[in-house]
Biopython code that builds the backbone (N, CA, C, O; Angstrom):
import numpy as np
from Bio.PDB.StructureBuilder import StructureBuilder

atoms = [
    (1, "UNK", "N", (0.853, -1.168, 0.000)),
    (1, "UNK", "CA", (0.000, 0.000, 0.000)),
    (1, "UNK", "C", (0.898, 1.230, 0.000)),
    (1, "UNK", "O", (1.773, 1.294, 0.864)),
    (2, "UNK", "N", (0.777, 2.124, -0.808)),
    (2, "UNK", "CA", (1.285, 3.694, -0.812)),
    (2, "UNK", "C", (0.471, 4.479, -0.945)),
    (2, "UNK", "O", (-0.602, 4.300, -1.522)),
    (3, "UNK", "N", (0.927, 5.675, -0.331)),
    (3, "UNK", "CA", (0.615, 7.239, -0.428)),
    (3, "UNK", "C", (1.336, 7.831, -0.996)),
    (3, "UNK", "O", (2.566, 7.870, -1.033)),
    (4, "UNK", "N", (0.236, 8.551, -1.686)),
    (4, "UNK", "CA", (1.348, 10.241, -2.144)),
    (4, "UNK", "C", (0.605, 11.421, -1.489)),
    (4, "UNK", "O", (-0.580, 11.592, -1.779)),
    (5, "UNK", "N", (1.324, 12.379, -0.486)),
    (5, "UNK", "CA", (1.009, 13.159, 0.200)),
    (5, "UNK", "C", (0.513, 14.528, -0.879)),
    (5, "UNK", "O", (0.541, 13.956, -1.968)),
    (6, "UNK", "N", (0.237, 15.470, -1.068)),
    (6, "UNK", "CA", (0.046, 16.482, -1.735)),
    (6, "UNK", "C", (-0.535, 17.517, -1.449)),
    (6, "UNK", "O", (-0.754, 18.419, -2.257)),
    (7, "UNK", "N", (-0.979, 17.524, 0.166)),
    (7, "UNK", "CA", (-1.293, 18.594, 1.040)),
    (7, "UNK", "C", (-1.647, 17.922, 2.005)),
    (7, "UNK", "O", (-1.750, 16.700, 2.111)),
    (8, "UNK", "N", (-1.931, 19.122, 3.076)),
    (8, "UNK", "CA", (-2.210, 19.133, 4.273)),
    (8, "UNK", "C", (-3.995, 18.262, 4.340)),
    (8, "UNK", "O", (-4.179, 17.300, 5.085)),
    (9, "UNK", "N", (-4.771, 18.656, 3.715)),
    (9, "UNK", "CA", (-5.859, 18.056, 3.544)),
    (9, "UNK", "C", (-5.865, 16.550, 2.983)),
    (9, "UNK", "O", (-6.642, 15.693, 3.403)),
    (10, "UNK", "N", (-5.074, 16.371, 2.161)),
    (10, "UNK", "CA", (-5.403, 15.001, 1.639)),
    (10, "UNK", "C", (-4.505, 14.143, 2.633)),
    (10, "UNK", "O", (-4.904, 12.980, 2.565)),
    (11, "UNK", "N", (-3.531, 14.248, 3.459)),
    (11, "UNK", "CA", (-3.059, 14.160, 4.473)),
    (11, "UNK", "C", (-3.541, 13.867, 5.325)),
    (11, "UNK", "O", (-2.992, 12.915, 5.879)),
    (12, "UNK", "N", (-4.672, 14.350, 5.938)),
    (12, "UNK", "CA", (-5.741, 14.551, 6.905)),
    (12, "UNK", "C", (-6.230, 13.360, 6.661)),
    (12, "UNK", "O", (-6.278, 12.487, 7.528)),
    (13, "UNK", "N", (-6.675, 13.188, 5.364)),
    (13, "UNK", "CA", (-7.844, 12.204, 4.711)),
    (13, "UNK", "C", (-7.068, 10.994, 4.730)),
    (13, "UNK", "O", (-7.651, 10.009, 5.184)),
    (14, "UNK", "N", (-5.923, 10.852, 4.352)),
    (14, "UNK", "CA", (-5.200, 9.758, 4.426)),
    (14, "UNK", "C", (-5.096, 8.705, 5.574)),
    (14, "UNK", "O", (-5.321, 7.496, 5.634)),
    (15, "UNK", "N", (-4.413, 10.200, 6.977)),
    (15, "UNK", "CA", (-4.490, 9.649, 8.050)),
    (15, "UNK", "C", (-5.953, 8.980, 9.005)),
    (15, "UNK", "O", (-6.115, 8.096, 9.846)),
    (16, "UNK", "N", (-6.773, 9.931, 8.337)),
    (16, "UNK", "CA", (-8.180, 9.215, 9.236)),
    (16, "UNK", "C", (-8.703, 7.953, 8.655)),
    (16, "UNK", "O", (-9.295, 7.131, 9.355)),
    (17, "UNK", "N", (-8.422, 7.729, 6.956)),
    (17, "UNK", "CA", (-8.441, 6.173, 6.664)),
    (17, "UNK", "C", (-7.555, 5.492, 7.117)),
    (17, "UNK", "O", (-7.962, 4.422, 7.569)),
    (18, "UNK", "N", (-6.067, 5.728, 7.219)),
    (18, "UNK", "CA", (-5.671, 5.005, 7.980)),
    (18, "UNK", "C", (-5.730, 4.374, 9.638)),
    (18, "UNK", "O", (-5.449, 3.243, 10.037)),
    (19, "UNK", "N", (-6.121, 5.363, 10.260)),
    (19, "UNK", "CA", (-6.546, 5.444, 11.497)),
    (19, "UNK", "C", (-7.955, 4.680, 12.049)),
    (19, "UNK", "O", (-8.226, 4.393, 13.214)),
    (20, "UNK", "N", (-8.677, 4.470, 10.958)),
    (20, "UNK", "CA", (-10.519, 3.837, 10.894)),
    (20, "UNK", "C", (-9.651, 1.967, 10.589)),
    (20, "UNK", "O", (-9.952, 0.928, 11.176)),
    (21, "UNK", "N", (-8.629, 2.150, 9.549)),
    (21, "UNK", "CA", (-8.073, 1.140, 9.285)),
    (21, "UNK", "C", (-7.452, -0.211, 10.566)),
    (21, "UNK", "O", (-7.623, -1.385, 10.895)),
    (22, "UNK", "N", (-6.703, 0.959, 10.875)),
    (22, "UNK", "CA", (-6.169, 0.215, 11.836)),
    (22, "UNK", "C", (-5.955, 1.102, 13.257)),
    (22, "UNK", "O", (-4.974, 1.771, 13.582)),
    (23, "UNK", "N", (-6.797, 0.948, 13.746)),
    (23, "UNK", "CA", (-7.150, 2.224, 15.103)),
    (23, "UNK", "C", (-6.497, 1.975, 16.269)),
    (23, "UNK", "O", (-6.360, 2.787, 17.184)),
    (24, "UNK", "N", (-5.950, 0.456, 16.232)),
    (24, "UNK", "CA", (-4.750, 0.086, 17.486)),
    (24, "UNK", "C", (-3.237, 0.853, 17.291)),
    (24, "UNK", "O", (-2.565, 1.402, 18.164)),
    (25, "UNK", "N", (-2.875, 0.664, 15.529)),
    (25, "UNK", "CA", (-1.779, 1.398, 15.257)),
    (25, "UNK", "C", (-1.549, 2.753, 15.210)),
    (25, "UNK", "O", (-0.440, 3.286, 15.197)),
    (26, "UNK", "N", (-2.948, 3.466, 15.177)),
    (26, "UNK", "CA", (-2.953, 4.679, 15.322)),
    (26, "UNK", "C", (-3.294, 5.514, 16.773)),
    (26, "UNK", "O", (-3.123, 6.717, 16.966)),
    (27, "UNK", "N", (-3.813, 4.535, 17.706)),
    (27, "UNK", "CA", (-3.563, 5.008, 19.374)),
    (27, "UNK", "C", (-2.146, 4.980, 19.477)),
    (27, "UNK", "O", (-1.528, 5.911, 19.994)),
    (28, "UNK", "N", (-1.546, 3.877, 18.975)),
    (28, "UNK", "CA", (0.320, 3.878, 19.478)),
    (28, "UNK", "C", (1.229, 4.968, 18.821)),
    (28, "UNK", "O", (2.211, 5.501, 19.337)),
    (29, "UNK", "N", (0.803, 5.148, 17.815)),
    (29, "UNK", "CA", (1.309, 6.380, 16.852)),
    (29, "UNK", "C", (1.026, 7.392, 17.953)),
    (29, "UNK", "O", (2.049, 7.890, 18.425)),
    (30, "UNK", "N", (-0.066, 7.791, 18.446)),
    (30, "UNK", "CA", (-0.405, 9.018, 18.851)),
    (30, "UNK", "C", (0.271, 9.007, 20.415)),
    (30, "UNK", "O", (0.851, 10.006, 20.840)),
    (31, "UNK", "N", (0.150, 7.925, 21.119)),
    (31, "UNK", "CA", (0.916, 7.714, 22.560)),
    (31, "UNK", "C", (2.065, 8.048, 22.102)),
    (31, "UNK", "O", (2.349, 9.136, 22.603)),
    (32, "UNK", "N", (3.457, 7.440, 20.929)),
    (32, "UNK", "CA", (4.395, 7.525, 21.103)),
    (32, "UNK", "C", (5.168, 9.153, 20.566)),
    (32, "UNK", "O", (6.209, 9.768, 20.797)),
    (33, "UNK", "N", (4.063, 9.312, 19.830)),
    (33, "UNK", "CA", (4.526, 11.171, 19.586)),
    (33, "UNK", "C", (4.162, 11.861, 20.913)),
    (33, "UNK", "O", (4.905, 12.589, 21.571)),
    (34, "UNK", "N", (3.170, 11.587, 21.135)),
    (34, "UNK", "CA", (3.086, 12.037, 23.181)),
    (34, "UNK", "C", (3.908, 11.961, 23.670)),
    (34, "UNK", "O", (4.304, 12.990, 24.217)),
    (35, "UNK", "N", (4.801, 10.593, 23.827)),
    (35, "UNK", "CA", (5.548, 10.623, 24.904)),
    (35, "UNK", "C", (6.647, 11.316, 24.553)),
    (35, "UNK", "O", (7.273, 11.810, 25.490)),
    (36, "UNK", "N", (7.125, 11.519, 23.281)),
    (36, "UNK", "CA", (8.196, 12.489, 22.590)),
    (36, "UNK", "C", (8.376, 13.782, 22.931)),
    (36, "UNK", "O", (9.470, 14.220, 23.286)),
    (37, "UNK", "N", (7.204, 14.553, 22.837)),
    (37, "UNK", "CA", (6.334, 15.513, 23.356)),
    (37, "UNK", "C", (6.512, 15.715, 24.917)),
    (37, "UNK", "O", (7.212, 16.677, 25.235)),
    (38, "UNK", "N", (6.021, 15.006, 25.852)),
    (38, "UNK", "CA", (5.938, 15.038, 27.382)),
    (38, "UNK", "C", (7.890, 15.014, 27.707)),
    (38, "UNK", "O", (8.300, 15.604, 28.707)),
    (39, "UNK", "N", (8.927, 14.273, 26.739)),
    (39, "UNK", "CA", (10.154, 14.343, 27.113)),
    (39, "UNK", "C", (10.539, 15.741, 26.870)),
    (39, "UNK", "O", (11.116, 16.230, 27.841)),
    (40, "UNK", "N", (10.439, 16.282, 26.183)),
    (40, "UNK", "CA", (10.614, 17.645, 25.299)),
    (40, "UNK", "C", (10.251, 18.698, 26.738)),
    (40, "UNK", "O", (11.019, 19.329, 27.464)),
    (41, "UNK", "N", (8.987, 18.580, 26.754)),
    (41, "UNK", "CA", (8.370, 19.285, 27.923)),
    (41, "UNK", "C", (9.064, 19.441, 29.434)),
    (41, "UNK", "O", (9.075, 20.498, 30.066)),
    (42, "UNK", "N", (9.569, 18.333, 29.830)),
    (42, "UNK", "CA", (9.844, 17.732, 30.792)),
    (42, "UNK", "C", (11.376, 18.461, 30.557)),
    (42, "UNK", "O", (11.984, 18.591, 31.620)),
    (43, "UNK", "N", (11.982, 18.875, 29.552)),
    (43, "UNK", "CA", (13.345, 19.246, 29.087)),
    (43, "UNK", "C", (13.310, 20.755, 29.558)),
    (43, "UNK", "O", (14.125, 21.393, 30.224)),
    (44, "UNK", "N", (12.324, 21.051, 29.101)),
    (44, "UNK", "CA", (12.254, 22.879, 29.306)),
    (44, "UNK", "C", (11.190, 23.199, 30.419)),
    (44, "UNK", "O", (10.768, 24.353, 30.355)),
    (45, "UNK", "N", (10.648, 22.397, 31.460)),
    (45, "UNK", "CA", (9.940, 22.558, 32.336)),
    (45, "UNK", "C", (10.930, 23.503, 33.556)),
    (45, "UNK", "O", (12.073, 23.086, 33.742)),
    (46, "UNK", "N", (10.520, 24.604, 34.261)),
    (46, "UNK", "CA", (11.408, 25.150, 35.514)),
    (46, "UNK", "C", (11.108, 24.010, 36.557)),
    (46, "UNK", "O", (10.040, 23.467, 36.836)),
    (47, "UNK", "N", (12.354, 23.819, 37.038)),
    (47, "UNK", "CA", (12.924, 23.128, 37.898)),
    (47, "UNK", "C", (12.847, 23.904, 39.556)),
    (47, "UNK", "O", (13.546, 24.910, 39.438)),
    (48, "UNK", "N", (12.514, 23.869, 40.439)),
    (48, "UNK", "CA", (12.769, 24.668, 41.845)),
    (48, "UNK", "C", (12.588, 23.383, 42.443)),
    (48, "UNK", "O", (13.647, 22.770, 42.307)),
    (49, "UNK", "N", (11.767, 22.714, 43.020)),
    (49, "UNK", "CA", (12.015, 21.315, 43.878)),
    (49, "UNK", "C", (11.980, 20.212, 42.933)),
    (49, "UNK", "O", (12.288, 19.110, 43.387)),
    (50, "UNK", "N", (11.813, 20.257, 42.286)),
    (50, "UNK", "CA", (11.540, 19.039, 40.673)),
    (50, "UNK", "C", (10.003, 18.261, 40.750)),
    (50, "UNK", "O", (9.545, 17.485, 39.912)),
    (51, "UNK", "N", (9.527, 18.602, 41.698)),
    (51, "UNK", "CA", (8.144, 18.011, 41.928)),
    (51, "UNK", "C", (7.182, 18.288, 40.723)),
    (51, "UNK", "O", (6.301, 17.497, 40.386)),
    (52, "UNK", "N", (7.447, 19.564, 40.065)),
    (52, "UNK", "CA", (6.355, 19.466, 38.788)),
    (52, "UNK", "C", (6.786, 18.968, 37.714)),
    (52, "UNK", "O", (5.971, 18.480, 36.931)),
    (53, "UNK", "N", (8.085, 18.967, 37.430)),
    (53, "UNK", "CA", (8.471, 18.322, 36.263)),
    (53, "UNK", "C", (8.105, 16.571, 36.449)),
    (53, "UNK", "O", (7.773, 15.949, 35.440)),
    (54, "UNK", "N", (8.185, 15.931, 37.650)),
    (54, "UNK", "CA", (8.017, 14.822, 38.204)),
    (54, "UNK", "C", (6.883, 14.620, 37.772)),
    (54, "UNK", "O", (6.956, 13.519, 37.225)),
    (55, "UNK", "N", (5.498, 15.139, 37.640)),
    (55, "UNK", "CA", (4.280, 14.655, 37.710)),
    (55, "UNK", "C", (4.169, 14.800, 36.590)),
    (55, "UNK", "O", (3.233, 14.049, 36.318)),
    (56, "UNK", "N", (4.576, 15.401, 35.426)),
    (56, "UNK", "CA", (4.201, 15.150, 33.625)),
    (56, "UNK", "C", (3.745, 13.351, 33.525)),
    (56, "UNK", "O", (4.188, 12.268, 33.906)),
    (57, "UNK", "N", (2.691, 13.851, 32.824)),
    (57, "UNK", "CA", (2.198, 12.515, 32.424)),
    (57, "UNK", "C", (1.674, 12.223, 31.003)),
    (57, "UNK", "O", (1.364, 13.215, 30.343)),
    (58, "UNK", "N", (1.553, 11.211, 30.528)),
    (58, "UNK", "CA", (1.109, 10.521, 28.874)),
    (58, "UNK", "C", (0.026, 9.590, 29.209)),
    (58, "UNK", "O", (0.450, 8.435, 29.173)),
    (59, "UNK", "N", (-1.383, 9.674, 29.564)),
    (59, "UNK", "CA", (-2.191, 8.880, 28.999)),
    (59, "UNK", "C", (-2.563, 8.258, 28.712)),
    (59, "UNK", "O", (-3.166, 8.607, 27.698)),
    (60, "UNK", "N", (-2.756, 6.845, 29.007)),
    (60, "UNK", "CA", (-2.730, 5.733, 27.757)),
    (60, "UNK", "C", (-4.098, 6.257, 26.503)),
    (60, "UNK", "O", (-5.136, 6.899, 26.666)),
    (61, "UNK", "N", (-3.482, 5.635, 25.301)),
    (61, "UNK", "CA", (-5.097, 6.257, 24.376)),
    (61, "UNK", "C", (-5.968, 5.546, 24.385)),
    (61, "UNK", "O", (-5.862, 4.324, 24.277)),
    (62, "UNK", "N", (-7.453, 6.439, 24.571)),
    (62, "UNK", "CA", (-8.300, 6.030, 24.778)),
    (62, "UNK", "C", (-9.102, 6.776, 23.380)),
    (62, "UNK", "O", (-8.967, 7.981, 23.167)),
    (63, "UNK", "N", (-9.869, 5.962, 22.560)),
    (63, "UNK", "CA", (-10.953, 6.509, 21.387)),
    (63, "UNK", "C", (-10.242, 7.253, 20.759)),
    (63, "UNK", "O", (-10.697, 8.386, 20.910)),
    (64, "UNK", "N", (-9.132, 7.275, 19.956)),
    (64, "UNK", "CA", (-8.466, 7.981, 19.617)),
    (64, "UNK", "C", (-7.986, 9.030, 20.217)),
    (64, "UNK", "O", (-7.872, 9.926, 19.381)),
    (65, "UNK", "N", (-7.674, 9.341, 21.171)),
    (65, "UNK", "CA", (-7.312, 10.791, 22.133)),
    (65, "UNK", "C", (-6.082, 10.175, 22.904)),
    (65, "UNK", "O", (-6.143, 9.008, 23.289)),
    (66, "UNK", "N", (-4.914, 10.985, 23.143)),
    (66, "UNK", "CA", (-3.966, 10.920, 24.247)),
    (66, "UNK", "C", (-4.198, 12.103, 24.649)),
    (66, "UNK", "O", (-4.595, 12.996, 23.900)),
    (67, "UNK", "N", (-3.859, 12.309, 26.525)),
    (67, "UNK", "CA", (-3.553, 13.594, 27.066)),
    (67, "UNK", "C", (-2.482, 13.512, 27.693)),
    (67, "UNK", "O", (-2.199, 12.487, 28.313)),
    (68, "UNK", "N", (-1.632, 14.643, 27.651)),
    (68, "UNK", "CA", (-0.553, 14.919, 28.161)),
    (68, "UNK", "C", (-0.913, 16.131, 29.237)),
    (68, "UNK", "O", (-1.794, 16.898, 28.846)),
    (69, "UNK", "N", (-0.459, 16.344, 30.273)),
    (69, "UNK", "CA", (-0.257, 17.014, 31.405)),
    (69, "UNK", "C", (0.458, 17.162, 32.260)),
    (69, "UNK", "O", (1.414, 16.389, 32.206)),
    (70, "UNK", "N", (0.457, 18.049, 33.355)),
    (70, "UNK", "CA", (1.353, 17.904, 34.673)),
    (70, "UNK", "C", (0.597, 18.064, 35.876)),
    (70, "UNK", "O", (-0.057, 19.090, 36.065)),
    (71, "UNK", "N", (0.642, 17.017, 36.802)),
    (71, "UNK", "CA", (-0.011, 16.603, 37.575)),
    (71, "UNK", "C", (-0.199, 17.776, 39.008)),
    (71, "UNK", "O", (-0.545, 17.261, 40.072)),
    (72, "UNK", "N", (-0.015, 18.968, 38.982)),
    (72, "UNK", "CA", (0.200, 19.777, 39.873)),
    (72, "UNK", "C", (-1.153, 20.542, 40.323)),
    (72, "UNK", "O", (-2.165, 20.501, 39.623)),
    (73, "UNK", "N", (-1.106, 21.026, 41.171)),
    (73, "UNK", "CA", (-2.091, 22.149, 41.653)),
    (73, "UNK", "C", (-1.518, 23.791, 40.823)),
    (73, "UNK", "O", (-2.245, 24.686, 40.390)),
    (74, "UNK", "N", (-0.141, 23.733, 40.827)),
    (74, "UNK", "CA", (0.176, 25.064, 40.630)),
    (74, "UNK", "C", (0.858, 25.299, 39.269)),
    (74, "UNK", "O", (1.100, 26.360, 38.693)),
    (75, "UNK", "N", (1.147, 23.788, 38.844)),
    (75, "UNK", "CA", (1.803, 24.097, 36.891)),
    (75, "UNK", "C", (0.954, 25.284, 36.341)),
    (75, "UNK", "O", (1.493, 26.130, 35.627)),
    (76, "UNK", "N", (-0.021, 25.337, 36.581)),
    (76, "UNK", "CA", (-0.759, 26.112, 35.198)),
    (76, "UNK", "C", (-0.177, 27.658, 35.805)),
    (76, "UNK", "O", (-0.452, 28.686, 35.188)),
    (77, "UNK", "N", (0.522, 27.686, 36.877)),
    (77, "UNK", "CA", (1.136, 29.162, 37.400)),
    (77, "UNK", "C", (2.207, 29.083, 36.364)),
    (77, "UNK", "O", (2.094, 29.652, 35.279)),
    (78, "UNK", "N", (3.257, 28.366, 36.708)),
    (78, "UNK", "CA", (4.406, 28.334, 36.090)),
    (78, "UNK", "C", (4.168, 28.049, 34.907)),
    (78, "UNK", "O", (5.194, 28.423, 34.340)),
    (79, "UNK", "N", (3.489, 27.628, 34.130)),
    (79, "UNK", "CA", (3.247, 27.496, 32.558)),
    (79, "UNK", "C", (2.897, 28.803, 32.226)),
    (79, "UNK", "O", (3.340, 29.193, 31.146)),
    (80, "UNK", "N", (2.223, 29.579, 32.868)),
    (80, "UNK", "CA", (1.749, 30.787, 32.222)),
    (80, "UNK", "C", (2.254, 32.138, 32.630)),
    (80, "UNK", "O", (1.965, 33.160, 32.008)),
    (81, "UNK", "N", (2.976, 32.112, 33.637)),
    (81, "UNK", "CA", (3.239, 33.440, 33.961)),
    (81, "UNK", "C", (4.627, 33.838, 32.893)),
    (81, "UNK", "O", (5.674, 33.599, 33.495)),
    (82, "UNK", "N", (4.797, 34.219, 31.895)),
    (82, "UNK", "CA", (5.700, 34.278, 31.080)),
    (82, "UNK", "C", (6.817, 35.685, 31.680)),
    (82, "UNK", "O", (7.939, 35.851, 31.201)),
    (83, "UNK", "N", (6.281, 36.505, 32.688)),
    (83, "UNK", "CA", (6.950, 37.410, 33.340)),
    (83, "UNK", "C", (8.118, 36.885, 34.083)),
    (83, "UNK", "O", (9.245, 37.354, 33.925)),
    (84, "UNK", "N", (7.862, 35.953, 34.859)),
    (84, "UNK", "CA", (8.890, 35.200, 35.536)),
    (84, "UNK", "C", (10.387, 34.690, 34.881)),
    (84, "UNK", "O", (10.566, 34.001, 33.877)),
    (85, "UNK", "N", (11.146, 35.132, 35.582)),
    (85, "UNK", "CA", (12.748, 34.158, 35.200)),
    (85, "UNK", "C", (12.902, 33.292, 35.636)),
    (85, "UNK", "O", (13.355, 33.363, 36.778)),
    (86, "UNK", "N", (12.706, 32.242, 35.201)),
    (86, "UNK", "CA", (13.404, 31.508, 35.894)),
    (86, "UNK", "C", (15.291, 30.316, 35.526)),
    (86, "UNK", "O", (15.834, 29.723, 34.594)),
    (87, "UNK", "N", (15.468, 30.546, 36.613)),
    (87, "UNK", "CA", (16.730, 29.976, 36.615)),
    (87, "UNK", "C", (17.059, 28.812, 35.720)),
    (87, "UNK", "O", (18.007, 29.149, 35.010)),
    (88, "UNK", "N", (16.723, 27.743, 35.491)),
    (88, "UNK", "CA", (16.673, 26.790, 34.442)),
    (88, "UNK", "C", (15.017, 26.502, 34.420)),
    (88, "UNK", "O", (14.230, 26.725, 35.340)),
    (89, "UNK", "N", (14.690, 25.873, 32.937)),
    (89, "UNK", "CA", (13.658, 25.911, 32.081)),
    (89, "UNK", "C", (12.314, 27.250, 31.505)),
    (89, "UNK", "O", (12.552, 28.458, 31.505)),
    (90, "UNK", "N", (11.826, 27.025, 31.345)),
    (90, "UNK", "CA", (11.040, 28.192, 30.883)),
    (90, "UNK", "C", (9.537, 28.024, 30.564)),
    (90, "UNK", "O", (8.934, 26.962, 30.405)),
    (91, "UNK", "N", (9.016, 29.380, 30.498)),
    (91, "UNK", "CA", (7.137, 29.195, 30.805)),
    (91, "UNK", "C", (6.737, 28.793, 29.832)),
    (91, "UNK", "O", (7.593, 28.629, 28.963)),
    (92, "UNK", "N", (5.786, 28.558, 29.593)),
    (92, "UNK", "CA", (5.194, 28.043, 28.582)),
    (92, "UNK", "C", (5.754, 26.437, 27.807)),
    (92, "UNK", "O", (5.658, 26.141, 26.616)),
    (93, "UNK", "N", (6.150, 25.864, 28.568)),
    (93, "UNK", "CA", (7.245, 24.419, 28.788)),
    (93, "UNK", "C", (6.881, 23.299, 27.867)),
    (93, "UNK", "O", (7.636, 22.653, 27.140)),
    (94, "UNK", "N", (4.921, 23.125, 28.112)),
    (94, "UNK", "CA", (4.503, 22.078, 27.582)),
    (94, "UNK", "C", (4.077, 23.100, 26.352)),
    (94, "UNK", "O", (5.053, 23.276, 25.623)),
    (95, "UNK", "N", (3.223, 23.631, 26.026)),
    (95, "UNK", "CA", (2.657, 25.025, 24.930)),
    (95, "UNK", "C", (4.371, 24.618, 23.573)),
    (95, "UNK", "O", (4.457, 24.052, 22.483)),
    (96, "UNK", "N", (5.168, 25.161, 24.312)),
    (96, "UNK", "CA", (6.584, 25.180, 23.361)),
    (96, "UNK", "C", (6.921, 24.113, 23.076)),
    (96, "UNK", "O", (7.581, 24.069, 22.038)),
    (97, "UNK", "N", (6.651, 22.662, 23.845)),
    (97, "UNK", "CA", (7.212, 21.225, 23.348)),
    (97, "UNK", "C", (6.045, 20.792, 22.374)),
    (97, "UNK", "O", (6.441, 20.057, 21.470)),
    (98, "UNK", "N", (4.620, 21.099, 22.356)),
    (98, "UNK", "CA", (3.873, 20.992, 21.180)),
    (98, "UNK", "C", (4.216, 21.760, 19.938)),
    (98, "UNK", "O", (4.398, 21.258, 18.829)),
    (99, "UNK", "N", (4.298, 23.265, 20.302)),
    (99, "UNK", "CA", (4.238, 23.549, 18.764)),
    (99, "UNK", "C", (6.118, 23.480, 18.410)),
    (99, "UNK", "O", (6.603, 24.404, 17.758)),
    (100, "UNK", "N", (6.789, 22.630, 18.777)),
    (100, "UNK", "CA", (8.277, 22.318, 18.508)),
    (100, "UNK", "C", (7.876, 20.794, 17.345)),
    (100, "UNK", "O", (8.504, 20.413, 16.358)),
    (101, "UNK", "N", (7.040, 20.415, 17.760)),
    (101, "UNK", "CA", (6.639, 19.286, 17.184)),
    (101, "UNK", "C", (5.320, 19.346, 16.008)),
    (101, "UNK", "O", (4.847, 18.262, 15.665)),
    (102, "UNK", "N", (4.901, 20.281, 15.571)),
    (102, "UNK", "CA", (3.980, 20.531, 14.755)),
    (102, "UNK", "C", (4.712, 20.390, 13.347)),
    (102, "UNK", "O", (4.360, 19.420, 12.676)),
    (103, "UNK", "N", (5.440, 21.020, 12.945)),
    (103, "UNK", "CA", (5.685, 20.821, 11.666)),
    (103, "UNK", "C", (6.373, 19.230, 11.099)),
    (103, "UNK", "O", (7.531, 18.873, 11.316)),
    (104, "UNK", "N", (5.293, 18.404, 10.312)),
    (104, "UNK", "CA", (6.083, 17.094, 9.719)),
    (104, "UNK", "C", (4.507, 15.962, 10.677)),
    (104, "UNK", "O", (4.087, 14.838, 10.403)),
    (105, "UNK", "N", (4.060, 16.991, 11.820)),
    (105, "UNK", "CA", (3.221, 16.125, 12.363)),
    (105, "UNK", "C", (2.539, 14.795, 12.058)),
    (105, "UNK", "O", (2.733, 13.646, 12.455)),
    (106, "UNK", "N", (1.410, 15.525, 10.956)),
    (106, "UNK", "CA", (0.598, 14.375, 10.379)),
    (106, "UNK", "C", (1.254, 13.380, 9.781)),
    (106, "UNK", "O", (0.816, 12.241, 9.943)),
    (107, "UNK", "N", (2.760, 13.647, 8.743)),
    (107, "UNK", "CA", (3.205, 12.741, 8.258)),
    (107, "UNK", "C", (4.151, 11.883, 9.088)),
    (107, "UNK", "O", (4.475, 10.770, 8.675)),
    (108, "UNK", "N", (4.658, 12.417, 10.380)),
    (108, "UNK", "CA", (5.063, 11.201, 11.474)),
    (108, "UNK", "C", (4.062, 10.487, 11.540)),
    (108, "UNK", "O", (4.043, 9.295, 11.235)),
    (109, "UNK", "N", (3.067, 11.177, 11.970)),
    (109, "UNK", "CA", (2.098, 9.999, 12.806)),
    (109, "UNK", "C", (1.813, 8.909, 11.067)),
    (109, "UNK", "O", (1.924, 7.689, 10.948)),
    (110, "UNK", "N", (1.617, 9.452, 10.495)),
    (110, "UNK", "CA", (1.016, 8.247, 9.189)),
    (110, "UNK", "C", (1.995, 7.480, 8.955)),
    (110, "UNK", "O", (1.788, 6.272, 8.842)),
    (111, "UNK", "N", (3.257, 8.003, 8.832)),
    (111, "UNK", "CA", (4.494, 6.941, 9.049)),
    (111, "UNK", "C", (4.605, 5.886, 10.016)),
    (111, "UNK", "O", (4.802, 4.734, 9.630)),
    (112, "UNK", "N", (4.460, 6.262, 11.666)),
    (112, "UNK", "CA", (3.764, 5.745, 12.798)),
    (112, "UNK", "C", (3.188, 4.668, 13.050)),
    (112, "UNK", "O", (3.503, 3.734, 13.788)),
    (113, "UNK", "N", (2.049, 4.896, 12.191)),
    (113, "UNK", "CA", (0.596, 3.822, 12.202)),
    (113, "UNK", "C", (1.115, 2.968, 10.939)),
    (113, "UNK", "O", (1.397, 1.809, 11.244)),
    (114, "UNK", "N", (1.319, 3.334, 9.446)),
    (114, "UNK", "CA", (2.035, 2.454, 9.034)),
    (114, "UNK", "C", (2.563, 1.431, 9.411)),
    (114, "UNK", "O", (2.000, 0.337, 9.371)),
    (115, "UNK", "N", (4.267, 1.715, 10.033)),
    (115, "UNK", "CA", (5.197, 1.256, 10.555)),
    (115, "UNK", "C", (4.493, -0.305, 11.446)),
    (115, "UNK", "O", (4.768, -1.490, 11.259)),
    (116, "UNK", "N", (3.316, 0.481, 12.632)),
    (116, "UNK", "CA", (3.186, 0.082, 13.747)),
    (116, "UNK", "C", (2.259, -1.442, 12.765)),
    (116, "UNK", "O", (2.584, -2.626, 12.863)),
    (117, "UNK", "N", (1.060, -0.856, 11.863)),
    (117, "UNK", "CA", (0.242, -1.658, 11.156)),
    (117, "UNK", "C", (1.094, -2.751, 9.942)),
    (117, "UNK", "O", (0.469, -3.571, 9.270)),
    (118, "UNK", "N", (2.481, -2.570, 9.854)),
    (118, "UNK", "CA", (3.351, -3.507, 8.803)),
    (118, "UNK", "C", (2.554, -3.023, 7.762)),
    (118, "UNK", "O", (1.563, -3.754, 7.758)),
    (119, "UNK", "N", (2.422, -1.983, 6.661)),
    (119, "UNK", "CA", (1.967, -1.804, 5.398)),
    (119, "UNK", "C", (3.071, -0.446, 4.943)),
    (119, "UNK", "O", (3.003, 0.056, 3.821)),
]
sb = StructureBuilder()
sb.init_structure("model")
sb.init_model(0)
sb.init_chain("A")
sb.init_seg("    ")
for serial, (resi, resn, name, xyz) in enumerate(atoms, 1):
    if name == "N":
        sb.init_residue(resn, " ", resi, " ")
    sb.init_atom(name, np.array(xyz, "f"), 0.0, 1.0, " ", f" {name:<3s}", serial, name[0])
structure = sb.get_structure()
């Protein structure tokens, strides 16, 4: 089986037949760009006791969906206050490890599910 990519839309279309296709290979596709993602995050997260970088988490997928987060009461302080210095990592931690990973997206993941589906 091949693809020829030729935009962002037929791309789209590709991946959601592939994904209806084989929907086990495409939860693992989507967990393992997550967890790529949550390392990234976890890279540029501020550090002061390490307790929030500690609680980042991946999801297992469920219905097609992974969530990524950090398990804190107070991350969404330190994610957003972009005023702050801090000493090692920086605000907006998880926000910047997603869109670091946006461009090439869809065609990882279709590579991904491929790979994962043997076609």
């Amino acid at each position: 089986m091949a693809f020829e990519f030729r935009g962002v839309e037929e791309l789209q279309r590709n991946l959601n037949r592939l994904a209806k296709e084989y929907p086990e290979a495409a939860e693992q596709a989507l967990h393992e760009e997550a967890e790529i993602i949550m390392a990234d995050a976890k890279e540029r997260c501020p550090v002061d006791t390490g307790r929030l970088r500690a609680t980042g988490y991946v999801q297992p997928p469920s219905d097609g969906e992974v969530e990524i987060g950090f398990g804190t009461d107070y991350g969404i302080y330190v994610h957003e206050r972009t005023e702050l210095n801090h000493p090692s990592g920086e605000a907006k931690f998880l926000e910047n490890a997603i869109n670091a990973r946006m461009d090439g997206y869809l065609e990882r993941l279709a590579k991904r599910v491929k790979a994962r589906a043997g076609i």
